[in-house]
N, C-alpha and C positions, 0 to 999 in steps of 0.2 A: 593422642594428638601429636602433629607433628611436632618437631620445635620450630615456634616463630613463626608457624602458621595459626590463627585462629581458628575458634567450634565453626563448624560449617553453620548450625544455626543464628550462629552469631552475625555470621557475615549476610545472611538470606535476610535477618529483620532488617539490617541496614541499609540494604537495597531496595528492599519494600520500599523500605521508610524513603530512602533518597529520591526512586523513582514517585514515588505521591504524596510527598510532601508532606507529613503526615503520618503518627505513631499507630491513631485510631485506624486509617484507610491502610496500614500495614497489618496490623492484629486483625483487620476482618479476613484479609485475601490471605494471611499463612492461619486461620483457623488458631489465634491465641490473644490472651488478654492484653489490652491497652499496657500495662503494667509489665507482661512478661517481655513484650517488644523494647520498652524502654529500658527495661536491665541489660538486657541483651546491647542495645546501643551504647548505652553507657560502660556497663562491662569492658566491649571492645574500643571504646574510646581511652578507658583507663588502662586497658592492655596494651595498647598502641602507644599512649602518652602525647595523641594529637588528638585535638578537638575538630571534632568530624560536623558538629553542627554549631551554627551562632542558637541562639535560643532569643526572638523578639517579642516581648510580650508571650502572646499565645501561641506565635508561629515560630516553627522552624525553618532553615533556611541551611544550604551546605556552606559550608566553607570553602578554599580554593582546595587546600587539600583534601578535603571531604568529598569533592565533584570530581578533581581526579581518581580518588578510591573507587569510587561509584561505578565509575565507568570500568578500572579497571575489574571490581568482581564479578559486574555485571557478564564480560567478557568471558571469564571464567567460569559462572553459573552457566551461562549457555552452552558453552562447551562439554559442559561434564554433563548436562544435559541431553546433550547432542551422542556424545558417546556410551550413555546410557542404552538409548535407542537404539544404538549401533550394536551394540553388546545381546541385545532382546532380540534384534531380528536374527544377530550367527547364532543362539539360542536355542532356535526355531521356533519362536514363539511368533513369527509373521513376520514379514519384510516389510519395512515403512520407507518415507519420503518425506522428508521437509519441505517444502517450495515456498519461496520468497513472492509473489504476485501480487500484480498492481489492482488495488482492489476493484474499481470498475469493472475489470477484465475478468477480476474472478467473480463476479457476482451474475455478471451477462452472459459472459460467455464459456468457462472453464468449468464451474461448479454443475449448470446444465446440463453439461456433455459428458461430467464426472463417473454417472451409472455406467455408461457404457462401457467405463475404462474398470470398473467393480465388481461387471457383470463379467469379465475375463478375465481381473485378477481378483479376486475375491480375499487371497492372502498378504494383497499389498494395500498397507493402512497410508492415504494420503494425507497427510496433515498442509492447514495453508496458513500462511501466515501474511499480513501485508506491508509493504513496503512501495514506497513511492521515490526514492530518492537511492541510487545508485550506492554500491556495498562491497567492502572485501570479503569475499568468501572468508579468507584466514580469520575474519571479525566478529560472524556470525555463525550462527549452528544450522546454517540453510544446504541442501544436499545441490539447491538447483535455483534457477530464478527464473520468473517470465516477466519480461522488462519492453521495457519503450524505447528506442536507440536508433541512433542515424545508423549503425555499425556492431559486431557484440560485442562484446566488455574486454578489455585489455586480459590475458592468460585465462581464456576459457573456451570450451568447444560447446556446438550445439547446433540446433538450427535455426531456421528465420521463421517463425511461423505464417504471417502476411503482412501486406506492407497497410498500413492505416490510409495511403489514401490520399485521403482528402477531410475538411470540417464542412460540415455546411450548416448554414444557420437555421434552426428552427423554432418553432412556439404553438401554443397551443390554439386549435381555430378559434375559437371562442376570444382570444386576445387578437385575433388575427382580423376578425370582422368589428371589432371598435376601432382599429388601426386604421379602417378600409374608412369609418366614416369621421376621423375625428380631420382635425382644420391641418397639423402638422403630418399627418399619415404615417405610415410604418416608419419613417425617418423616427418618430416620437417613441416606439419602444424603450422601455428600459433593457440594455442590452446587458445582459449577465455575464461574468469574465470567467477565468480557470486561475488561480492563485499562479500555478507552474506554466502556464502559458499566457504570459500579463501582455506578448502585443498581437497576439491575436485577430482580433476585433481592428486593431491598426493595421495589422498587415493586407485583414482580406477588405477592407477600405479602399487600401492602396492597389491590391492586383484589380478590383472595380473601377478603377479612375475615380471615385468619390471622395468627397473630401471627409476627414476625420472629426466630427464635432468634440467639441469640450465634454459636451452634453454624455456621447458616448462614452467615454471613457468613466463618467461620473457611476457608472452603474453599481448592484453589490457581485462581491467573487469569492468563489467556491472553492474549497480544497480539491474536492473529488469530485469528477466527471458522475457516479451517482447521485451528489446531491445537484451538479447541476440541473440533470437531467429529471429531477425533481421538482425542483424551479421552474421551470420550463414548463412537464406538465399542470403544475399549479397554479399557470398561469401569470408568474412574476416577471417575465420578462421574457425575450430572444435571447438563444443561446449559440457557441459554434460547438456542433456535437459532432465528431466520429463516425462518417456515412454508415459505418456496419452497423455502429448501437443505437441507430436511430431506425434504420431501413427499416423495422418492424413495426414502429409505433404509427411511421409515415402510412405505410402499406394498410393500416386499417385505419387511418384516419384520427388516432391520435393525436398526432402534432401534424403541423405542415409545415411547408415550408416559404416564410413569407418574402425570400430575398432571393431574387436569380445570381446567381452564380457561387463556385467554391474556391474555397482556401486549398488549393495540393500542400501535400506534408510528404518526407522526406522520409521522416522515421518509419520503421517496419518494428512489430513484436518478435523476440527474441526466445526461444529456450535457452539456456548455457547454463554449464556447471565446468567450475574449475580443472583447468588438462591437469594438474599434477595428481590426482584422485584419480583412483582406481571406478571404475565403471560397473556399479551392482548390476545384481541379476535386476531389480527391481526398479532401476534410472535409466536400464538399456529398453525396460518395457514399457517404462510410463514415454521414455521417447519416441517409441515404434507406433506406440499409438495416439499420440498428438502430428506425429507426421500423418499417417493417416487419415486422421480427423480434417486438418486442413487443407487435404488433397480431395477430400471429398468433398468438405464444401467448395476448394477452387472448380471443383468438377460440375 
């Protein structure tokens, strides 16, 4: 062991434990006993000589310095993590990719289209991971990111993949024909929101000349464009979806759409990975072939 660094096991249960709050939900996911996690935490608290958790009743809780710890080995785990990877593919044990993706995007549209990209590298392992919220590459163990942006990310190169468009509002027919006969009419909708996009629903109001009700705004809102688009078709309410990830459901008759007119949006999806990084054989091919892909479907 180095000096003045801790056992790497030591530091792995305290991360467990910091990220889920919890000795027990730590010893299931690193495969060790309730018991052995907590010497381990303890241990390196006594080795440190800072107390890394308050202890309330039954729960535990970080400290100030314990929540900066956290973060920072967390940082470090992923890195070594990351270079691990790195180390297996010069190897030759196969070439991988990390990719940071907004999970909507990877559920609809990226994972879908993923065989083809399988079916011609066969020896590049794609891993995805998701991410909703903008990231320093230097922060994370990501080789590449596909993101949502007016513009791409400050010190990175890549391409545009498409620009998003437009929202337009939709719901399920079945909600769509009690609207048509109740006394308030589709005005009465419960209008469903996006946590990340909270004026929405007021903006495309506003380009309608309509007025904004109280009422509207009162509706429930969704992390992720997946579970709105859940909502939606289950009937909970009107939503403003992503002309691309809707066109399908519209196109058979899924959902409709109960409102004339759309929201335009600004932002386009992005590929990028950081310009100071060198350019794998295996991030020059996963991009040759996402250019591709969206020149076929612009086609």
């Amino acid at each position: 062991m180095r000096k003045g660094v801790p056992n790497l096991g030591a530091l792995q249960a305290f991360e467990a434990t910091a990220r889920l709050g919890s000795f027990s939900r730590a010893a299931e996911e690193l495969s060790l006993t309730h018991s052995a996690i907590f010497r381990q935490v303890n241990g390196l608290e006594e080795r440190l000589g800072v107390a890394l958790f308050s202890r309330v009743r039954r729960r535990i809780v970080l400290t100030d310095a314990g929540a900066e710890y956290a973060a920072r080995v967390r940082h470090h785990l992923e890195q070594l993590e990351k270079d691990t990877f790195s180390l297996m593919s010069r190897a030759g044990l196969g070439h991988s990719l990390h990719i940071a993706v907004l999970p909507t995007l990877a559920t609809t549209w990226l994972i879908p289209r993923l065989p083809a990209f399988q079916s011609r590298h066969a020896d590049i392992a794609v891993s995805l991971s998701s991410r909703t919220l903008p990231f320093q590459f230097a922060d994370h163990p990501f080789d590449a990111a596909i993101y949502h942006a007016e513009q791409p990310w400050a010190a990175t190169q890549g391409i545009r993949l498409f620009p998003e468009e437009a929202l337009v509002p939709v719901c399920s027919p079945f909600l769509y024909e009690i609207a048509q006969h109740a006394s308030d009419g589709l005005a009465g909708l419960t209008h469903l929101h996006m946590m990340s996009r909270p004026d929405a629903w007021r903006d495309w109001y506003r380009t309608q000349g309509l007025e904004y009700l109280p009422g509207v705004a009162a509706g429930p809102r969704y992390e992720l464009f997946t579970m709105l688009l859940a909502a939606v078709h289950a009937g909970l309410g009107v939503g403003l979806i992503p002309r691309f990830l809707a066109d399908e459901a519209l196109a058979n008759g899924d959902l409709v759409v109960p409102f004339d007119g759309a929201l335009a949006v600004r932002q386009s999806y992005y590929f990028s990975y950081p310009v100071h990084v060198g350019k794998t054989d295996a991030l020059i091919a996963f991009e040759a072939w996402l250019q591709e892909t969206v020149e076929e479907q612009a086609g």
